[in-house]
FIDREN-997191 format. One record per residue: x, y, z of N, C-alpha, C, O in turn; residue in three letters. Coordinates in steps of 0.05 Angstrom, whole numbers, plus 5000, padded with zeros to 4 digits. Example, Ala and Ser with C-alpha at 12.3 -4.5 7.8 and 13.67 -1.06 7.14 Angstrom:
2
     nx     ny     nz    cax    cay    caz     cx     cy     cz     ox     oy     oz    aa
   5264   4886   5156   5246   4910   5156   5264   4934   5156   5285   4934   5169   Ala
   5257   4955   5142   5273   4979   5143   5258   5001   5157   5268   5023   5161   Ser
***
This chain:
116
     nx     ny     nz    cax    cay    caz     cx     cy     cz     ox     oy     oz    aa
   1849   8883   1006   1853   8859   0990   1863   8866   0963   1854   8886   0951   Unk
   1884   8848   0950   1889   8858   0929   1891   8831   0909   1905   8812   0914   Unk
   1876   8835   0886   1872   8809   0868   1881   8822   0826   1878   8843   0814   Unk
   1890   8799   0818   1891   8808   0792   1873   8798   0771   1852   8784   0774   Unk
   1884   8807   0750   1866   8796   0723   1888   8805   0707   1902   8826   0709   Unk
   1891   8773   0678   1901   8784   0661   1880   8788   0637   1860   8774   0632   Unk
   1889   8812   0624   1862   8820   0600   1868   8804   0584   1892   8800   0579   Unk
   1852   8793   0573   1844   8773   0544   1826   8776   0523   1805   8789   0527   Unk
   1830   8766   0500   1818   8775   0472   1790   8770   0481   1773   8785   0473   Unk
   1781   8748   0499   1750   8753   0494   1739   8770   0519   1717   8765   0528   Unk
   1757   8792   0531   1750   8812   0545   1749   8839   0527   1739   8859   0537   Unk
   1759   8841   0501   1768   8858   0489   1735   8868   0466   1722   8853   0452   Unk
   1731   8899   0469   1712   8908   0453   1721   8907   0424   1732   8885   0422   Unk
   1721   8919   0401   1713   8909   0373   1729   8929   0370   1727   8935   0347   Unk
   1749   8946   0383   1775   8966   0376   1799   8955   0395   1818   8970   0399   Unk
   1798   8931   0408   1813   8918   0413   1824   8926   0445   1847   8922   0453   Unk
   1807   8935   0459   1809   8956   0484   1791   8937   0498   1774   8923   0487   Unk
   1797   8939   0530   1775   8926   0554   1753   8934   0548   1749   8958   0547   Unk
   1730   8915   0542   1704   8932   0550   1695   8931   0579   1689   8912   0594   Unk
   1697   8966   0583   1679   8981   0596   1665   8957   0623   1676   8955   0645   Unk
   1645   8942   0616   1626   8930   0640   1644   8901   0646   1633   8883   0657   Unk
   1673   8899   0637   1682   8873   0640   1696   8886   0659   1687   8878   0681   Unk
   1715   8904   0663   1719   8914   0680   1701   8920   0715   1705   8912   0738   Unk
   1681   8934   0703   1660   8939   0724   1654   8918   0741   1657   8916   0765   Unk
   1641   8895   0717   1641   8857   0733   1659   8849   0753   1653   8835   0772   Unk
   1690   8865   0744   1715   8852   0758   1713   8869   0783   1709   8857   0805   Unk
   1715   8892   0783   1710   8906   0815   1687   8900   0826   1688   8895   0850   Unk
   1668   8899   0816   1639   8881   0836   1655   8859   0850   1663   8859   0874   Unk
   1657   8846   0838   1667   8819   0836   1684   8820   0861   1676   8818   0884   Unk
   1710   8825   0851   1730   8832   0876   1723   8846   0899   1733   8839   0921   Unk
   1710   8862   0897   1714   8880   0922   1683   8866   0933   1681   8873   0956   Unk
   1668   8855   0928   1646   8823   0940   1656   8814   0966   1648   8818   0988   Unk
   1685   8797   0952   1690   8783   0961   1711   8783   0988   1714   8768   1007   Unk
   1726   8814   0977   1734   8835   0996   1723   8836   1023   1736   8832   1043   Unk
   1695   8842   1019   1667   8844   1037   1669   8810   1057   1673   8800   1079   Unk
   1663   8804   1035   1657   8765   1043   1669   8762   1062   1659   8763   1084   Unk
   1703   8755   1059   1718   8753   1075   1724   8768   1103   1728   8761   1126   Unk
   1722   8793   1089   1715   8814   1118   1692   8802   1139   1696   8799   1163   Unk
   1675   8798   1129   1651   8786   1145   1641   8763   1141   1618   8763   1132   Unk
   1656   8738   1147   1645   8724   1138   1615   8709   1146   1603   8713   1167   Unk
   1604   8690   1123   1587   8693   1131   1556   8708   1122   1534   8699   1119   Unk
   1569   8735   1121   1547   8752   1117   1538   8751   1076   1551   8745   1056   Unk
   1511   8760   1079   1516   8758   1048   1503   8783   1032   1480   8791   1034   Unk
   1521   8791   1020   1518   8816   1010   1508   8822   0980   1503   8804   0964   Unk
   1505   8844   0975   1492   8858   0948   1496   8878   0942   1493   8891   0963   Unk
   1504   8895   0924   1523   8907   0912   1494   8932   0916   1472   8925   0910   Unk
   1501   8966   0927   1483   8978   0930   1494   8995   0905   1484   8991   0882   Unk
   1511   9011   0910   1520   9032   0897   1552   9030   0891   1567   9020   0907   Unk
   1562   9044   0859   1582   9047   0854   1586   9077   0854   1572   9091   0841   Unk
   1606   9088   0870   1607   9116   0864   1609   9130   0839   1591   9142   0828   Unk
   1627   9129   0834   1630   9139   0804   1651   9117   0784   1671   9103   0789   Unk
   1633   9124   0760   1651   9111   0738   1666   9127   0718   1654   9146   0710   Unk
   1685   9123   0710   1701   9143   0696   1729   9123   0692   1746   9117   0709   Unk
   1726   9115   0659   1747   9106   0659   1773   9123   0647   1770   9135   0626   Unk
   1796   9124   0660   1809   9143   0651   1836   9144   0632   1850   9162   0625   Unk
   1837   9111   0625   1846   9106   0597   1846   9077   0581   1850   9057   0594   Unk
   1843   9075   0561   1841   9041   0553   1869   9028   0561   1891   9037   0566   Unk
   1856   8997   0561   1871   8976   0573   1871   8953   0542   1852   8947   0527   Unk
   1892   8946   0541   1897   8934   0512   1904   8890   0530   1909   8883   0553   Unk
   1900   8875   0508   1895   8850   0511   1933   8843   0527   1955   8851   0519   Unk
   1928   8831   0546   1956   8812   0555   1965   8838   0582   1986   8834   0594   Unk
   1953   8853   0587   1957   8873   0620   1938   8862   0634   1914   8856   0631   Unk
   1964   8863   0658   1952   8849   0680   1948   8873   0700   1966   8889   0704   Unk
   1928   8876   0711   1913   8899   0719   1916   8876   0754   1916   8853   0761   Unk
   1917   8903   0767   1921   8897   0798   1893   8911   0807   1891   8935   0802   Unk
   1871   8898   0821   1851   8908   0836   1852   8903   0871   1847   8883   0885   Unk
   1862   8935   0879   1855   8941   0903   1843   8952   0918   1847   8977   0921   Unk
   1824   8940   0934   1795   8937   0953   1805   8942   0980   1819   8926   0993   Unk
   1794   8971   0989   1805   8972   1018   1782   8977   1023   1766   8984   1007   Unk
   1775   8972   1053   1749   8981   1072   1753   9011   1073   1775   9019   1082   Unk
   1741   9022   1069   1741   9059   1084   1716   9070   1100   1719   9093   1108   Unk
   1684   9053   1107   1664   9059   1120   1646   9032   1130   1641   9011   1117   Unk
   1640   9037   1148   1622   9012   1157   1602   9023   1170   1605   9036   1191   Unk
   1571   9019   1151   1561   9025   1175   1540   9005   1187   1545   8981   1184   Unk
   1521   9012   1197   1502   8990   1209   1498   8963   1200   1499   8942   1214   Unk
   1491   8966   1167   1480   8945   1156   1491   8953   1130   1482   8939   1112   Unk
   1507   8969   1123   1529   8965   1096   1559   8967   1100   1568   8965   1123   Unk
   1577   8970   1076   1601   8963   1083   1614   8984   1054   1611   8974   1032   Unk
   1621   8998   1055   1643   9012   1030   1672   9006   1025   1689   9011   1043   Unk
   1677   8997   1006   1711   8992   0997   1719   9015   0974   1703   9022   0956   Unk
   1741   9024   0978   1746   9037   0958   1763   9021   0945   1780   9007   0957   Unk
   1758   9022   0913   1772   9005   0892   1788   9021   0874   1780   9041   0864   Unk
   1812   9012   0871   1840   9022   0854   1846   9003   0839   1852   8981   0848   Unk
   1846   9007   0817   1849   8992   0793   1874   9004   0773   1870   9024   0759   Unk
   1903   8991   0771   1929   9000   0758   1930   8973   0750   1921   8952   0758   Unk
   1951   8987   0725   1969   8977   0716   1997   8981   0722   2012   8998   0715   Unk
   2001   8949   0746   2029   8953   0752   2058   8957   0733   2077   8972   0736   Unk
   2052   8940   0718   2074   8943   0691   2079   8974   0681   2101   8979   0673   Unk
   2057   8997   0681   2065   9015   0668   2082   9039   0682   2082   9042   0706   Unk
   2094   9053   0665   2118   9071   0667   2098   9087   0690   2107   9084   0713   Unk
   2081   9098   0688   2065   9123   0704   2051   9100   0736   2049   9076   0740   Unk
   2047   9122   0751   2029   9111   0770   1994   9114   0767   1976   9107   0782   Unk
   1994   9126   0744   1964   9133   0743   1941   9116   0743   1938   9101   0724   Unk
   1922   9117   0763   1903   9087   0756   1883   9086   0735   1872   9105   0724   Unk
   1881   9059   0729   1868   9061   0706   1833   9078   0713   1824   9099   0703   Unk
   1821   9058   0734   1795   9065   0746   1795   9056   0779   1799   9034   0790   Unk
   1789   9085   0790   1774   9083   0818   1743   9090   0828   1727   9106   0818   Unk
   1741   9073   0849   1704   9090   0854   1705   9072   0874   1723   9055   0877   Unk
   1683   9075   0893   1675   9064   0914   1652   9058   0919   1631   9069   0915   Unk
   1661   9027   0932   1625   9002   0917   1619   9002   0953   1632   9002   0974   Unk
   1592   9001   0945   1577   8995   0979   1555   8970   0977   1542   8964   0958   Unk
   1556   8962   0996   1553   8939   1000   1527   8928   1017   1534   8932   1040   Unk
   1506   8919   1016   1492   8929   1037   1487   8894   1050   1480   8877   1034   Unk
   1488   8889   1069   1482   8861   1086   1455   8857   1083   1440   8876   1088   Unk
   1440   8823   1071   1414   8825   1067   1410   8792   1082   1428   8774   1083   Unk
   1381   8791   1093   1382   8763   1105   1364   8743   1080   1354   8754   1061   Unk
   1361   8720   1083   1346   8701   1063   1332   8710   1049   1335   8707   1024   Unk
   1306   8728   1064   1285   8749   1053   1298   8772   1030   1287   8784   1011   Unk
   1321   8771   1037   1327   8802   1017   1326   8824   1037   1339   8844   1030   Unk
   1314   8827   1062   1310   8851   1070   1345   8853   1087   1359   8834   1092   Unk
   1350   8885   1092   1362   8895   1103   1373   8886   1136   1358   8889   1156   Unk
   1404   8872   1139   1403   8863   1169   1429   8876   1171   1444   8888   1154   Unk
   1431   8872   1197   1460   8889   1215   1479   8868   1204   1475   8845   1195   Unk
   1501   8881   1207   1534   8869   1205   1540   8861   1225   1526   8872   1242   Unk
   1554   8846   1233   1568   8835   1256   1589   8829   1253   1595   8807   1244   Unk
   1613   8852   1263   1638   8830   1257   1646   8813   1273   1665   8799   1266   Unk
***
């Protein structure tokens, strides 16, 4: 799945750069719903982010492309790996990747199987 965002001043930290967890919000976020659709139905909760590492600032008015692919499924969770660029720029380098897992929970909160 692939979704955008354009950056805006009230996304912007106090040196005029993305802050850090608005970003983070947006790959939860996206790669959720990634999930959602994959299964619908099912309702999920965000277990683990692999790693964070952002690997350069993002300035107000870039439109940042977030792409959420499936890469593991297992019993009762689900992993996407997330790619986060800036299509507009000269390089291919992404801004931030990591991979969010997902885990399927029933009314209770406790842990249930996937079903696709």
């Amino acid at each position: 799945m692939e979704t955008h965002r354009l950056v805006r001043p009230k996304d912007l930290n106090q040196y005029g750069h993305l802050f850090g967890g608005r970003l983070l919000a947006w790959v939860d976020e996206d790669s959720w719903i990634a999930a959602s659709l994959e299964f619908p139905g099912s309702r999920f909760v965000t277990m683990a982010m692999d790693e964070v590492v952002f690997r350069h600032s993002v300035k107000e008015g870039t439109i940042l492309t977030i792409k959420s692919e499936s890469v593991k499924l297992g019993r009762t969770s689900a992993t996407y790996e997330v790619r986060v660029v800036d299509e507009q720029a000269q390089d291919d380098n992404p801004i931030f990747t990591t991979r969010v897992t997902f885990v399927k929970v029933d009314e209770s909160g406790r842990k249930a199987p996937i079903i696709k």
